[in-house]
LUMLUMDREN-2810 file (N, C-alpha, C; in Angstrom, 1 decimal):
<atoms>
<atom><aa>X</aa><ch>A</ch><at>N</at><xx>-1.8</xx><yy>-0.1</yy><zz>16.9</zz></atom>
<atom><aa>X</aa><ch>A</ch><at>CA</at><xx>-1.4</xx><yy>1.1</yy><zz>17.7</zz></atom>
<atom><aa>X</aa><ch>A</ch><at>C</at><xx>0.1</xx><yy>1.1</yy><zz>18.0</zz></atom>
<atom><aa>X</aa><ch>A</ch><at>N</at><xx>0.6</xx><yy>2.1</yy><zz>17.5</zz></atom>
<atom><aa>X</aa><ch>A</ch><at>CA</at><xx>2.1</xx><yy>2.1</yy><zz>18.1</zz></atom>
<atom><aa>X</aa><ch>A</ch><at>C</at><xx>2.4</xx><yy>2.2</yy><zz>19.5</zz></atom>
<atom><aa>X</aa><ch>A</ch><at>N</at><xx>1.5</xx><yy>3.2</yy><zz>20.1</zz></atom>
<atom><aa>X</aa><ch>A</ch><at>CA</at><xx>1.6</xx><yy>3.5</yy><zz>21.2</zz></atom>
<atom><aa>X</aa><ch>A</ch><at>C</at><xx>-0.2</xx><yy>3.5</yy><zz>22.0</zz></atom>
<atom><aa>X</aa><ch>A</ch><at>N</at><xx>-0.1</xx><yy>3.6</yy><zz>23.0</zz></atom>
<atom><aa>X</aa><ch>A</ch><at>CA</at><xx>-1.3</xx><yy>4.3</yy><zz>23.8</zz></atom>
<atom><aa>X</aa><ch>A</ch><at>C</at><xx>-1.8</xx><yy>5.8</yy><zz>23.2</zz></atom>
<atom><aa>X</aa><ch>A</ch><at>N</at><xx>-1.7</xx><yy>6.4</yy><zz>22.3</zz></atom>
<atom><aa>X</aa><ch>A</ch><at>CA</at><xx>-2.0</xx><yy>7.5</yy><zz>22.0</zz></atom>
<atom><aa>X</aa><ch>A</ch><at>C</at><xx>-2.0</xx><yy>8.1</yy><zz>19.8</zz></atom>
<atom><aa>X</aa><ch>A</ch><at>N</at><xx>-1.1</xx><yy>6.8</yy><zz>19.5</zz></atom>
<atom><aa>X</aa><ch>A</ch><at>CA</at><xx>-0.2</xx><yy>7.4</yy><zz>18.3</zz></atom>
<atom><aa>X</aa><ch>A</ch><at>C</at><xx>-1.0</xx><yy>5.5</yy><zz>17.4</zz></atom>
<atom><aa>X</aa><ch>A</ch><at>N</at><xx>-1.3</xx><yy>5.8</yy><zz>16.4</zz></atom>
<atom><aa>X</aa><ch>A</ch><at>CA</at><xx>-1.6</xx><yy>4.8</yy><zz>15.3</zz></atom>
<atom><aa>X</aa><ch>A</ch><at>C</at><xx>-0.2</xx><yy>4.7</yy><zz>14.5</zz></atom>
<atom><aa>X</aa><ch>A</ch><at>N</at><xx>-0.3</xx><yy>3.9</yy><zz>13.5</zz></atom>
<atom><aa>X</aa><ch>A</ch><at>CA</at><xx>1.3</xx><yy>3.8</yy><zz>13.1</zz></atom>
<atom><aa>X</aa><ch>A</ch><at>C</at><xx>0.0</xx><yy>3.3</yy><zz>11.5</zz></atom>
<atom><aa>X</aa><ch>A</ch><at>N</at><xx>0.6</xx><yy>4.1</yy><zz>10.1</zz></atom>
<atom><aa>X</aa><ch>A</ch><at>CA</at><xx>-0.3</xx><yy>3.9</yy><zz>9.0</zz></atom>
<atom><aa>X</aa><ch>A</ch><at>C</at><xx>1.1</xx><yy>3.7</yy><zz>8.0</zz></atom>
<atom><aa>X</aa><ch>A</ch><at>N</at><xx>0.5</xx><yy>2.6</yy><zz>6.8</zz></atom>
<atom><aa>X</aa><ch>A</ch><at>CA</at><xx>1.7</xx><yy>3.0</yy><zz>6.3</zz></atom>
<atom><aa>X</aa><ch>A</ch><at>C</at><xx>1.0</xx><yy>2.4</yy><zz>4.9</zz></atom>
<atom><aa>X</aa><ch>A</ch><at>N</at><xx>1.8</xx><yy>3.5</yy><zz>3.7</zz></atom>
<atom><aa>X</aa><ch>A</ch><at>CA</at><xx>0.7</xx><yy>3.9</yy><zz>2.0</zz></atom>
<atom><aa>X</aa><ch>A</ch><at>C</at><xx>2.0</xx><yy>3.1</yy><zz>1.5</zz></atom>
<atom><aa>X</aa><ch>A</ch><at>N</at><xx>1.1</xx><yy>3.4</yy><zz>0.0</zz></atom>
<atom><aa>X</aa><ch>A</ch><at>CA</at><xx>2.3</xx><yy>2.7</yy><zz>-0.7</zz></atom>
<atom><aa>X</aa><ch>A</ch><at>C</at><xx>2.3</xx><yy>3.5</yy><zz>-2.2</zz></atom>
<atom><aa>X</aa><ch>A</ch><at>N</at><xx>2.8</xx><yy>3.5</yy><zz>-3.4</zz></atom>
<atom><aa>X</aa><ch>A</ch><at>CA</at><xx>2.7</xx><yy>4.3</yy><zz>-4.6</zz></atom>
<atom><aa>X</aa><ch>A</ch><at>C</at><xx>1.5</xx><yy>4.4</yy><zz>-5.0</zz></atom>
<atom><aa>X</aa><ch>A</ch><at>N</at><xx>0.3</xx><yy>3.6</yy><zz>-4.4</zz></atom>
<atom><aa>X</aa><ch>A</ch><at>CA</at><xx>-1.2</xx><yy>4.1</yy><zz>-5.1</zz></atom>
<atom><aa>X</aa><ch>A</ch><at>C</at><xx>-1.9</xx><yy>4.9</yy><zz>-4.2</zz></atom>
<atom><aa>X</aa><ch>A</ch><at>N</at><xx>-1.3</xx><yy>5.5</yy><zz>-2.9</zz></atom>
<atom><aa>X</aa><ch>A</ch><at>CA</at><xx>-2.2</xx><yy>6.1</yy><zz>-1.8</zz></atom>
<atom><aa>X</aa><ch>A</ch><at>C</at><xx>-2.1</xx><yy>7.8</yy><zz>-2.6</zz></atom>
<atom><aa>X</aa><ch>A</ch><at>N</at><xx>-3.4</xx><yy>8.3</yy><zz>-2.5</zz></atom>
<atom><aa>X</aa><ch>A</ch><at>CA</at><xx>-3.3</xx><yy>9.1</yy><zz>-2.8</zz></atom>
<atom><aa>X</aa><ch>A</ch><at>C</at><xx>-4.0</xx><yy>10.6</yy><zz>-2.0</zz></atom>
<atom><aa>X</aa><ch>A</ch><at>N</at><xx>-4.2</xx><yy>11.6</yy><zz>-1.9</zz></atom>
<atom><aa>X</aa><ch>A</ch><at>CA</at><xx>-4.3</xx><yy>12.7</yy><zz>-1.6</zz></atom>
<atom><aa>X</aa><ch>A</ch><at>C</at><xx>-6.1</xx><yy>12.1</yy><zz>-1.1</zz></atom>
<atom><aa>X</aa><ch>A</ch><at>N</at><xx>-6.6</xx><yy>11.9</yy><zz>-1.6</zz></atom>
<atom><aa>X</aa><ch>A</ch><at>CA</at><xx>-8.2</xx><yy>11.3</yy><zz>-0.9</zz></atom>
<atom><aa>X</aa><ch>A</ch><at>C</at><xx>-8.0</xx><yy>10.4</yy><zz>-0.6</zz></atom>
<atom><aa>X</aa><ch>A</ch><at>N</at><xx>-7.6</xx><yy>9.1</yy><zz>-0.4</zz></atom>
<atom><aa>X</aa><ch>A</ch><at>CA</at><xx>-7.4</xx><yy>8.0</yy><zz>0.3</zz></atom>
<atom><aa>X</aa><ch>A</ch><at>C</at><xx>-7.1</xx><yy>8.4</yy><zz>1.9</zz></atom>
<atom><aa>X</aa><ch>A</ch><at>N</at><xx>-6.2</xx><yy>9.7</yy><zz>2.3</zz></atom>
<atom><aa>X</aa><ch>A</ch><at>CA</at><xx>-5.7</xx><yy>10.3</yy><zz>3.3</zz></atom>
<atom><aa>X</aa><ch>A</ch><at>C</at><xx>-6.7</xx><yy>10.9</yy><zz>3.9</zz></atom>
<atom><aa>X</aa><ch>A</ch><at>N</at><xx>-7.4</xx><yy>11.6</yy><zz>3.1</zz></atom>
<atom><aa>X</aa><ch>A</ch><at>CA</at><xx>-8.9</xx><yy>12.4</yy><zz>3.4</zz></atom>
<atom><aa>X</aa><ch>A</ch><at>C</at><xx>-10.0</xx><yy>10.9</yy><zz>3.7</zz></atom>
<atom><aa>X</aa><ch>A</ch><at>N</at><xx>-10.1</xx><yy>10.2</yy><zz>3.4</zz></atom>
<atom><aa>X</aa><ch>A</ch><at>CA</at><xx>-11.1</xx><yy>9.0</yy><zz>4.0</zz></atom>
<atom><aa>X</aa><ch>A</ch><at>C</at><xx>-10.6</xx><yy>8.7</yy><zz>5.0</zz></atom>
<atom><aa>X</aa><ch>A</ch><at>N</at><xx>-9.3</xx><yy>7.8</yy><zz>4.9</zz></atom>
<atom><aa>X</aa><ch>A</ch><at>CA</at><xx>-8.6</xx><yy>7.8</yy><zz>6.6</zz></atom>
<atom><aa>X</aa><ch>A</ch><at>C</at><xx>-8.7</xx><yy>8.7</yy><zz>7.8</zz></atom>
<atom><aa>X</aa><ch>A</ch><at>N</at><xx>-8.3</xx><yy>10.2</yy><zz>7.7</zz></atom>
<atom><aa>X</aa><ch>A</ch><at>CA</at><xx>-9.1</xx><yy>10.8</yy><zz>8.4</zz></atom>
<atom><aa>X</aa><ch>A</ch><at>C</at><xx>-10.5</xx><yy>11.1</yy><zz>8.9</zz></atom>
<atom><aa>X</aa><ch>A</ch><at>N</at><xx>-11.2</xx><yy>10.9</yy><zz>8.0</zz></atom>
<atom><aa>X</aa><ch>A</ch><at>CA</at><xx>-12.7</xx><yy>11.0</yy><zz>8.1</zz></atom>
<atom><aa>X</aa><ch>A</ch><at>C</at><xx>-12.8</xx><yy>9.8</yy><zz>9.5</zz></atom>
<atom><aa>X</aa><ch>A</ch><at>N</at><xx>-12.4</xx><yy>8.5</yy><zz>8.6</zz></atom>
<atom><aa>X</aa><ch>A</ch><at>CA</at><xx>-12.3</xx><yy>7.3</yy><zz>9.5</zz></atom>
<atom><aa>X</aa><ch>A</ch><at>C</at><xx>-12.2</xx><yy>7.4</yy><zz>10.4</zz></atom>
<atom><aa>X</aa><ch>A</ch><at>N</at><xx>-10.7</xx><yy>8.1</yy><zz>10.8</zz></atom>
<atom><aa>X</aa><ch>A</ch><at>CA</at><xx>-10.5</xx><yy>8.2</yy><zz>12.2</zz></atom>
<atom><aa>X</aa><ch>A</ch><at>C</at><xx>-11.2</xx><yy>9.5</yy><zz>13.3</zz></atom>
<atom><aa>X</aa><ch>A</ch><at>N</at><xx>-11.6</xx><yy>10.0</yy><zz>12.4</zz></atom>
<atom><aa>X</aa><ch>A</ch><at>CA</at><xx>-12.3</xx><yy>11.2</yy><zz>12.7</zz></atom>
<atom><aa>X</aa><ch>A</ch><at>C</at><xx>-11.4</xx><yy>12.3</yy><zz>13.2</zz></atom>
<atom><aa>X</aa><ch>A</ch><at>N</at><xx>-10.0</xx><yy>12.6</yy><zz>12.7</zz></atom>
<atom><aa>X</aa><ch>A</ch><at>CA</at><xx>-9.6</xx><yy>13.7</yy><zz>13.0</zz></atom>
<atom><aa>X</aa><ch>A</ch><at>C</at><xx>-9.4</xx><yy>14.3</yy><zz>11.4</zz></atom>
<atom><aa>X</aa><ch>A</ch><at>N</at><xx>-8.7</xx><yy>15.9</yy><zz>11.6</zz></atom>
<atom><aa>X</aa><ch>A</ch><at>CA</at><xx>-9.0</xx><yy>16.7</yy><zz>10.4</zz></atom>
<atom><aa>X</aa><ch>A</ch><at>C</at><xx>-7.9</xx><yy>16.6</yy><zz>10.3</zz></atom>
<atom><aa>X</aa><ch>A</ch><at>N</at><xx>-7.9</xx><yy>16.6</yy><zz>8.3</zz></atom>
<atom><aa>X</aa><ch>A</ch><at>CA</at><xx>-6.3</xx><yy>16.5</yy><zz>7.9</zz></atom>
<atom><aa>X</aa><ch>A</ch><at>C</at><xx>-5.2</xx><yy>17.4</yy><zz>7.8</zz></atom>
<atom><aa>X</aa><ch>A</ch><at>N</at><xx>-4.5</xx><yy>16.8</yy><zz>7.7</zz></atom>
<atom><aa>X</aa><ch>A</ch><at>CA</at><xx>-3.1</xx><yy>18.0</yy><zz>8.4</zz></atom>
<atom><aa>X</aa><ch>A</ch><at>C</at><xx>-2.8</xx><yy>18.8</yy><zz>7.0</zz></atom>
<atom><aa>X</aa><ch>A</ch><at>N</at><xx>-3.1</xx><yy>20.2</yy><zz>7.2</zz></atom>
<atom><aa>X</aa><ch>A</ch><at>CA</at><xx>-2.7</xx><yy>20.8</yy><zz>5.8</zz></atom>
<atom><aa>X</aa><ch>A</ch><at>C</at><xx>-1.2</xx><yy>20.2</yy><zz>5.2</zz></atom>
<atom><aa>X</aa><ch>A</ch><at>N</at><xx>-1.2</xx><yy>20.7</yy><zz>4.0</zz></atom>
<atom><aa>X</aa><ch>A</ch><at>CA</at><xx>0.1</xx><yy>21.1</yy><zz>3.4</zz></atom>
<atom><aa>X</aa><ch>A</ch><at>C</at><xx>1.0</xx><yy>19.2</yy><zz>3.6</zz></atom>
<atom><aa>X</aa><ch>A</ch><at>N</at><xx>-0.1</xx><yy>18.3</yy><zz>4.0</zz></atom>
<atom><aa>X</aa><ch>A</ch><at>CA</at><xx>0.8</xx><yy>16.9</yy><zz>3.3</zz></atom>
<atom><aa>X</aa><ch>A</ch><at>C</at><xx>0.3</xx><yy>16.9</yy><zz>1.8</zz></atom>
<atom><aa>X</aa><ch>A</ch><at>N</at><xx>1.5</xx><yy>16.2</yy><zz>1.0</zz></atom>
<atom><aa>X</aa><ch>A</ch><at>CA</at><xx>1.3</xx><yy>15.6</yy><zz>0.0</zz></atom>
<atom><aa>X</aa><ch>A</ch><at>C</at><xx>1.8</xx><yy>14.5</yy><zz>-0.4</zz></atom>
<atom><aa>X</aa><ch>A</ch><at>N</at><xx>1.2</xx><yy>13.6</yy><zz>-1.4</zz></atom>
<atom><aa>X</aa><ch>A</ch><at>CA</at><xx>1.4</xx><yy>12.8</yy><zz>-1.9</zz></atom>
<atom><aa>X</aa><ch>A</ch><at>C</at><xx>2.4</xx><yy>13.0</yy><zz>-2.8</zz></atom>
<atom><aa>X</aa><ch>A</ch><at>N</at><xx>3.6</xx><yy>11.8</yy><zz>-3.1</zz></atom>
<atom><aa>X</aa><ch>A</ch><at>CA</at><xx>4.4</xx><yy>12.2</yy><zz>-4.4</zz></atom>
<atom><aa>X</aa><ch>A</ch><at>C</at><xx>4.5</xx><yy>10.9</yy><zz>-4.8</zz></atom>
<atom><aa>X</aa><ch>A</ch><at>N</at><xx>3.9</xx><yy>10.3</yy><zz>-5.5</zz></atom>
<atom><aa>X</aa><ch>A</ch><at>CA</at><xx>4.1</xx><yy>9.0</yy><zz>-5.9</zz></atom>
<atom><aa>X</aa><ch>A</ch><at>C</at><xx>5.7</xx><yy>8.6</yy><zz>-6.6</zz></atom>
<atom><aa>X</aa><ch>A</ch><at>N</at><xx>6.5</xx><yy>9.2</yy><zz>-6.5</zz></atom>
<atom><aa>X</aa><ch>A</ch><at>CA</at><xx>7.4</xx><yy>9.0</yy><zz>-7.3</zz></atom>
<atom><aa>X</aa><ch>A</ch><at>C</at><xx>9.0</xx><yy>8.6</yy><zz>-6.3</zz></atom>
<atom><aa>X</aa><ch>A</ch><at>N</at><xx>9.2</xx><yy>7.3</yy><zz>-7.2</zz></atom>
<atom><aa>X</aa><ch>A</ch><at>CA</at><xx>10.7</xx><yy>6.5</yy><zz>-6.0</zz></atom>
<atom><aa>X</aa><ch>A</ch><at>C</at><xx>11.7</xx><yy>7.2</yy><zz>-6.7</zz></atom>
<atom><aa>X</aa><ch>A</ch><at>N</at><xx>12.9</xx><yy>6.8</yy><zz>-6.1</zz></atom>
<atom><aa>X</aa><ch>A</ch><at>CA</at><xx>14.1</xx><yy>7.2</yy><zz>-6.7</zz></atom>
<atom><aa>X</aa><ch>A</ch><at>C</at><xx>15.2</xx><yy>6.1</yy><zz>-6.7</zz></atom>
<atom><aa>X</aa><ch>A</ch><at>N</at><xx>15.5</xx><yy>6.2</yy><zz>-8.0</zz></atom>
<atom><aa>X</aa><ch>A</ch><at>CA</at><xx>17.1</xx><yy>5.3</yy><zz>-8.2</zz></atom>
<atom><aa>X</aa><ch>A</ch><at>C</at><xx>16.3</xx><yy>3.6</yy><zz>-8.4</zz></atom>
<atom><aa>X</aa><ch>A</ch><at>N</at><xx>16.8</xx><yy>2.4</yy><zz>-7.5</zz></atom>
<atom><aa>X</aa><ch>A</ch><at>CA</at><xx>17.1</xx><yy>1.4</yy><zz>-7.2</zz></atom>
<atom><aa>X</aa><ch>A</ch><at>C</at><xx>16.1</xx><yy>1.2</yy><zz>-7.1</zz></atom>
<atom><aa>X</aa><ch>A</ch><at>N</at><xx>14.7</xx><yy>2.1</yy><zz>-6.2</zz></atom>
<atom><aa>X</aa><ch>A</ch><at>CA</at><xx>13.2</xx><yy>1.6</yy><zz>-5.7</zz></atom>
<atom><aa>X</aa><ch>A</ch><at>C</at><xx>12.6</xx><yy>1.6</yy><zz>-6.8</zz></atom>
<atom><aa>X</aa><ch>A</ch><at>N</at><xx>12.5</xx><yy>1.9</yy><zz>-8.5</zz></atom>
<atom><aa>X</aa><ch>A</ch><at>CA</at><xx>11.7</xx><yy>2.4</yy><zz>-9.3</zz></atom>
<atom><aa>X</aa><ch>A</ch><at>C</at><xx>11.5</xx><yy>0.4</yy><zz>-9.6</zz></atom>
<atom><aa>X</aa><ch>A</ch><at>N</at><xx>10.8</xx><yy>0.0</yy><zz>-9.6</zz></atom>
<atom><aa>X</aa><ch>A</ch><at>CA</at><xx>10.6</xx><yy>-1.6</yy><zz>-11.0</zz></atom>
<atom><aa>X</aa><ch>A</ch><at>C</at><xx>10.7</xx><yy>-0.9</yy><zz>-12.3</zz></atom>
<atom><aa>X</aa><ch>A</ch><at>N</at><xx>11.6</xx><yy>-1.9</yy><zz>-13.0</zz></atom>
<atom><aa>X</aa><ch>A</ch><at>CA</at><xx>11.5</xx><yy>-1.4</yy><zz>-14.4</zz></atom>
<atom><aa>X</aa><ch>A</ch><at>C</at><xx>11.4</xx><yy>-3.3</yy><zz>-14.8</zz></atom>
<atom><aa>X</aa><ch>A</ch><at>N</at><xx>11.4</xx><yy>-4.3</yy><zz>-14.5</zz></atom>
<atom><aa>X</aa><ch>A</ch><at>CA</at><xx>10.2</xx><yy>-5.3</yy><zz>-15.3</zz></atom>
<atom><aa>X</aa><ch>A</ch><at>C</at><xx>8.8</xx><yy>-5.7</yy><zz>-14.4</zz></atom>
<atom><aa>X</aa><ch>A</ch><at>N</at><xx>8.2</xx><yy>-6.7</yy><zz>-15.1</zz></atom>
<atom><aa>X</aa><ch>A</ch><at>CA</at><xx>7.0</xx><yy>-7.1</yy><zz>-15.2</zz></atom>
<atom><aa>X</aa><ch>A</ch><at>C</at><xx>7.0</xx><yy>-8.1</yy><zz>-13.6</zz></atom>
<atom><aa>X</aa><ch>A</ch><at>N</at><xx>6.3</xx><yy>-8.6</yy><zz>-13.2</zz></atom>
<atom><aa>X</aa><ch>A</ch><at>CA</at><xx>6.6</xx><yy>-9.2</yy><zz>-12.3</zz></atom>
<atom><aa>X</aa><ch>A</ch><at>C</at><xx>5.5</xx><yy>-10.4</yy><zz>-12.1</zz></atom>
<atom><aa>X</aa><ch>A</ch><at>N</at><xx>5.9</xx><yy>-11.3</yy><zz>-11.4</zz></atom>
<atom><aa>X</aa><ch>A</ch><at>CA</at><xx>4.1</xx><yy>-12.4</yy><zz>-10.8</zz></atom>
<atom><aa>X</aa><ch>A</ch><at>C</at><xx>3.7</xx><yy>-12.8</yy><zz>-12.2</zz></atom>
<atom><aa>X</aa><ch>A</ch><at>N</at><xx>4.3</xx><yy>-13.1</yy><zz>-13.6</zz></atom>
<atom><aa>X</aa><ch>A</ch><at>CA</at><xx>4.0</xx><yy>-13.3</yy><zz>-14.9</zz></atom>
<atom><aa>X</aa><ch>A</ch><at>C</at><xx>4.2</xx><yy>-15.1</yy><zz>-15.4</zz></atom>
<atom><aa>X</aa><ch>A</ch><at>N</at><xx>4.6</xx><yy>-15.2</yy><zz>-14.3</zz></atom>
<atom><aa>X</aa><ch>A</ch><at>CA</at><xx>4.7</xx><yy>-17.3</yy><zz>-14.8</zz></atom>
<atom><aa>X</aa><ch>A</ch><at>C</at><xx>3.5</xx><yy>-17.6</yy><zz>-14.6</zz></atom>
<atom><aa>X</aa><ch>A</ch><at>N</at><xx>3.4</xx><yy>-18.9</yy><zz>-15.2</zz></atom>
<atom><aa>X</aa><ch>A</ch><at>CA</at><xx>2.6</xx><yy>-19.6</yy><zz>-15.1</zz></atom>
<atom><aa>X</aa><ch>A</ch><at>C</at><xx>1.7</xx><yy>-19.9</yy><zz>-13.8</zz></atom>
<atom><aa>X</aa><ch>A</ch><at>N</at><xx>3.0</xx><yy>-20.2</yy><zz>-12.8</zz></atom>
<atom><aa>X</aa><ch>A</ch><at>CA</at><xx>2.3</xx><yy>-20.8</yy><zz>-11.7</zz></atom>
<atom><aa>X</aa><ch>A</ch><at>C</at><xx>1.6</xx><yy>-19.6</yy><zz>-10.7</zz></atom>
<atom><aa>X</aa><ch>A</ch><at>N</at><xx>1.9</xx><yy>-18.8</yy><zz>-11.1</zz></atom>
<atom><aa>X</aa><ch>A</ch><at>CA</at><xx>0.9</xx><yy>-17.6</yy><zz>-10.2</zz></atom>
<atom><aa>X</aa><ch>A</ch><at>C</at><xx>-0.4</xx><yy>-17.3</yy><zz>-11.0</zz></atom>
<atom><aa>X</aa><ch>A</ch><at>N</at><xx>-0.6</xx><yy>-18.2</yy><zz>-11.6</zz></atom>
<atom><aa>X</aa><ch>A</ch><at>CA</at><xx>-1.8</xx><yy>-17.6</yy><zz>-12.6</zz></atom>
<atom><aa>X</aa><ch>A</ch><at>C</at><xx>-2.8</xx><yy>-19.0</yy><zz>-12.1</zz></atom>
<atom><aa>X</aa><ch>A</ch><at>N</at><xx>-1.6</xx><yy>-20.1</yy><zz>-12.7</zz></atom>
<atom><aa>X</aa><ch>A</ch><at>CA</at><xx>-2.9</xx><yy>-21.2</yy><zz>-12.0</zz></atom>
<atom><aa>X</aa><ch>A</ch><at>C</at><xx>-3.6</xx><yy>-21.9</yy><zz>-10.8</zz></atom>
<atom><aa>X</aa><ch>A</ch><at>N</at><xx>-2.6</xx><yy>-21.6</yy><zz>-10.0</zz></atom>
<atom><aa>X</aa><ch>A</ch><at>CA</at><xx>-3.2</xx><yy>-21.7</yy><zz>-8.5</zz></atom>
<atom><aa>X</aa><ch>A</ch><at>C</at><xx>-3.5</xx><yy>-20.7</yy><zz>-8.1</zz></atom>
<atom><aa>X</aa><ch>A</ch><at>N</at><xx>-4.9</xx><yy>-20.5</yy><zz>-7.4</zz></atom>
<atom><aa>X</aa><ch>A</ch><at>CA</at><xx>-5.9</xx><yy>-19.6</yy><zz>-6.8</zz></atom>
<atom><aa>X</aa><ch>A</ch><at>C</at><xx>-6.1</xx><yy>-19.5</yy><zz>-5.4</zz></atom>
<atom><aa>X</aa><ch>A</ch><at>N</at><xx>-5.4</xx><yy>-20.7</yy><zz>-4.5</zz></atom>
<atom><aa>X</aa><ch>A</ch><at>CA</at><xx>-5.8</xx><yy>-20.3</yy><zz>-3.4</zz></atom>
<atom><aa>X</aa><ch>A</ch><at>C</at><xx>-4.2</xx><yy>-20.8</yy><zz>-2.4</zz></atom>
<atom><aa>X</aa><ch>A</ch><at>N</at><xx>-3.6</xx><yy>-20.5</yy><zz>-1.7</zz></atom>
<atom><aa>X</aa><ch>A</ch><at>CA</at><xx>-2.9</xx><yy>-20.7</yy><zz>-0.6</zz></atom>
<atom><aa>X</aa><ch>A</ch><at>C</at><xx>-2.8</xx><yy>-22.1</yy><zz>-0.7</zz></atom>
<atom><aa>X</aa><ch>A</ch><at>N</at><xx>-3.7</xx><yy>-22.9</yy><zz>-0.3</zz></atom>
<atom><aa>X</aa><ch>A</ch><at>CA</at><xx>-3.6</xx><yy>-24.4</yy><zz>-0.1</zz></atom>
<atom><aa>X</aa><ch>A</ch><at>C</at><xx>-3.1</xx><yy>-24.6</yy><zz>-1.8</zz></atom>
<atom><aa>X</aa><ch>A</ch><at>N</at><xx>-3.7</xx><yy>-24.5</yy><zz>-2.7</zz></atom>
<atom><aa>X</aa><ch>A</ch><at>CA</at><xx>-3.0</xx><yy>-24.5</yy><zz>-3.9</zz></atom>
<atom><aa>X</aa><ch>A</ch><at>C</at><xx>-1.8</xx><yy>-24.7</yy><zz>-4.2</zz></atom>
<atom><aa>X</aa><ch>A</ch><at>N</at><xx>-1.1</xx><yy>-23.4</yy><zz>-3.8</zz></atom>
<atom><aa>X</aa><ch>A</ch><at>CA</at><xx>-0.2</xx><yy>-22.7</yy><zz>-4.0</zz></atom>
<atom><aa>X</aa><ch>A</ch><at>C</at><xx>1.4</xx><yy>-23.6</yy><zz>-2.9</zz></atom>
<atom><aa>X</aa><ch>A</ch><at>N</at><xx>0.4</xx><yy>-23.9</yy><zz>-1.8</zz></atom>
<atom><aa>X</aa><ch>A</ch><at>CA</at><xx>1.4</xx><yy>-24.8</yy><zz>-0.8</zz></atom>
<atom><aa>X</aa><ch>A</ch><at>C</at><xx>1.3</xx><yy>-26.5</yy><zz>-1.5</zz></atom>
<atom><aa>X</aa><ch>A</ch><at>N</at><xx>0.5</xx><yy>-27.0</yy><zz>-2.0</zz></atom>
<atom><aa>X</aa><ch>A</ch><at>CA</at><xx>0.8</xx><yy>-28.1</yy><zz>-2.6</zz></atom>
<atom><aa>X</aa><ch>A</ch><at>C</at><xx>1.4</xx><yy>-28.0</yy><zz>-3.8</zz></atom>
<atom><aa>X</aa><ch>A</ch><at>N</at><xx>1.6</xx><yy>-26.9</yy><zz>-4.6</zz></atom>
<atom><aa>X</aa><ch>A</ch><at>CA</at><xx>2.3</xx><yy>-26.8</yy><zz>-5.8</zz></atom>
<atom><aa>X</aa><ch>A</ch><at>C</at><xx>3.9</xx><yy>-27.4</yy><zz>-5.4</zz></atom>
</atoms>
């Protein structure tokens, strides 16, 4: 809760136009016309490589794993 009255929500490039509409459901108020989704960054925010592709993120599976690596 950000406040005594106000939730604090935060999407990311895969939230979409019904993801918004379940959240409200959830919270049980109705959704606020006329938002939209635009999945699209600009400039610097876009990834343009591959990422998490070595080895060692593939072979360790759990945290403790991953801390003894």
């Amino acid at each position: 809760f950000a406040d005594g009255k106000h939730v604090g929500v935060s999407f990311n490039e895969r939230t979409n136009q019904d993801d918004f509409a379940t959240l409200c459901s959830v919270l049980g108020v109705s959704p606020v016309q006329g938002v939209s989704f635009d999945p699209t960054f600009f400039g610097p925010l876009n990834r343009e490589v591959d990422y998490l592709h070595h080895p060692v993120f593939n072979r360790y599976r759990s945290e403790t794993e991953m801390m003894r690596y």
